[in-house]
N, C-alpha and C positions, 0 to 999 in steps of 0.2 A: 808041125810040132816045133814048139819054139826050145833050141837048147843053149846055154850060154856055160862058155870056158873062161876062169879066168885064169892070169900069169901075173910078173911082176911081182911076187912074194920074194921076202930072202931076209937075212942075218943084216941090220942095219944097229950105228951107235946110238946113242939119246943126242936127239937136234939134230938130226939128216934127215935127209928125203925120202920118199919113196913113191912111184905113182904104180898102182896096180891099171892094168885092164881085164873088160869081159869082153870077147868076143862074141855078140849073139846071133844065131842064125834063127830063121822061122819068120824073121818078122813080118807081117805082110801090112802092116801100115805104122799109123802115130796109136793106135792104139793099144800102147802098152803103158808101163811103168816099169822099173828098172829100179835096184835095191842093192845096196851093200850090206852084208848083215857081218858079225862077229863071234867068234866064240872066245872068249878069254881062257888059259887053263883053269879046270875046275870050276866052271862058270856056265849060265845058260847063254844060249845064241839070242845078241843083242843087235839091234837093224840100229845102222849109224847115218843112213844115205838115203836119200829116195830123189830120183827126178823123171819127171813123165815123158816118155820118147817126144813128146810135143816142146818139151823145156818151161811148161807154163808153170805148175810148180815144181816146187824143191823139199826137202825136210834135212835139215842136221841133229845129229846126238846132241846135244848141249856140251858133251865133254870134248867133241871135235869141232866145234864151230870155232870159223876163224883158223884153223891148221889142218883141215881136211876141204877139199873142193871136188864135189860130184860133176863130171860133164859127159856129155855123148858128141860122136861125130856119126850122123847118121851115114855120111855118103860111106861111113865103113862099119856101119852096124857093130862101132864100137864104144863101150862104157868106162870110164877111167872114174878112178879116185887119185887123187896127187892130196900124198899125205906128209905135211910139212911138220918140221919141230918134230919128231915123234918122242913119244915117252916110253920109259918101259912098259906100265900102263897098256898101252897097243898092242902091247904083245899079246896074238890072237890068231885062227883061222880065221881068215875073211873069205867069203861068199858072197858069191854075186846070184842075185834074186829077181824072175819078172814073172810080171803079171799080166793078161791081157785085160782090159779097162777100159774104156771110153770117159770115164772120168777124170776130167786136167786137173781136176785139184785133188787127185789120190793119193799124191805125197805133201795134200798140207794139212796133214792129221798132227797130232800131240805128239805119235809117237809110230813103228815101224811094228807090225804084226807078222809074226814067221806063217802064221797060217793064210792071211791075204797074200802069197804071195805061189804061185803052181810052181814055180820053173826052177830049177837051183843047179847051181855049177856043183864042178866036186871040192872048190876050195883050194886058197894058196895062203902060204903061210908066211906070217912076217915076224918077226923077233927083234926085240929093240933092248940092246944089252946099254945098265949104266955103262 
């Protein structure tokens, strides 16, 4: 059973850093995908991230491309977002999401599906004050 934790949430200003990770255990090969998803206040849960434990594709939000970068380091079954510039905008639950798949190109879809995705963290929160 694959479960995945994320950390790295907290109270940041507009234009600083912040890198989340997920910890995922279960994994038993490259056959997954791996997802960040969003919920803004008052808003639906929005997938900003996808990269496939293989690295073969990727997908960005369009509103984080260029200040958001999805990566894994397998040897630690870990998934990071290092999110730069932030905006208040950002200010959201983020969630970390996977999938088991054998498909490399499952994050080079248009866009990030809450329901292709089985596995979900409980969420870490980030706040981006002007």
């Amino acid at each position: 059973q694959v479960q995945v934790v994320e950390s790295g949430g907290g109270p940041v200003q507009a234009g600083e850093s912040l890198r989340l990770s997920c910890a995922a255990s279960g994994l038993t090969s490259d056959d997954y995908a791996l997802a960040w998803f969003r919920r803004p206040p008052g808003k639906e849960r929005e997938g900003i991230s996808c990269i496939t434990w293989s690295g073969r594709s990727t997908y960005y939000l369009d509103s984080v491309k260029g200040r958001f970068t999805i990566s894994r380091d397998k040897a630690k079954n870990t998934l990071y977002l290092q999110m730069n510039s932030l905006k208040p905008e950002d200010t959201a639950m983020y969630y970390c999401a996977a999938e088991e798949t054998s498909d490399d190109d499952y994050c080079s879809g248009l866009d990030l599906v809450v329901d292709e995705f089985a596995f979900w963290g409980q969420g870490t929160q980030v706040t981006v004050s002007s």
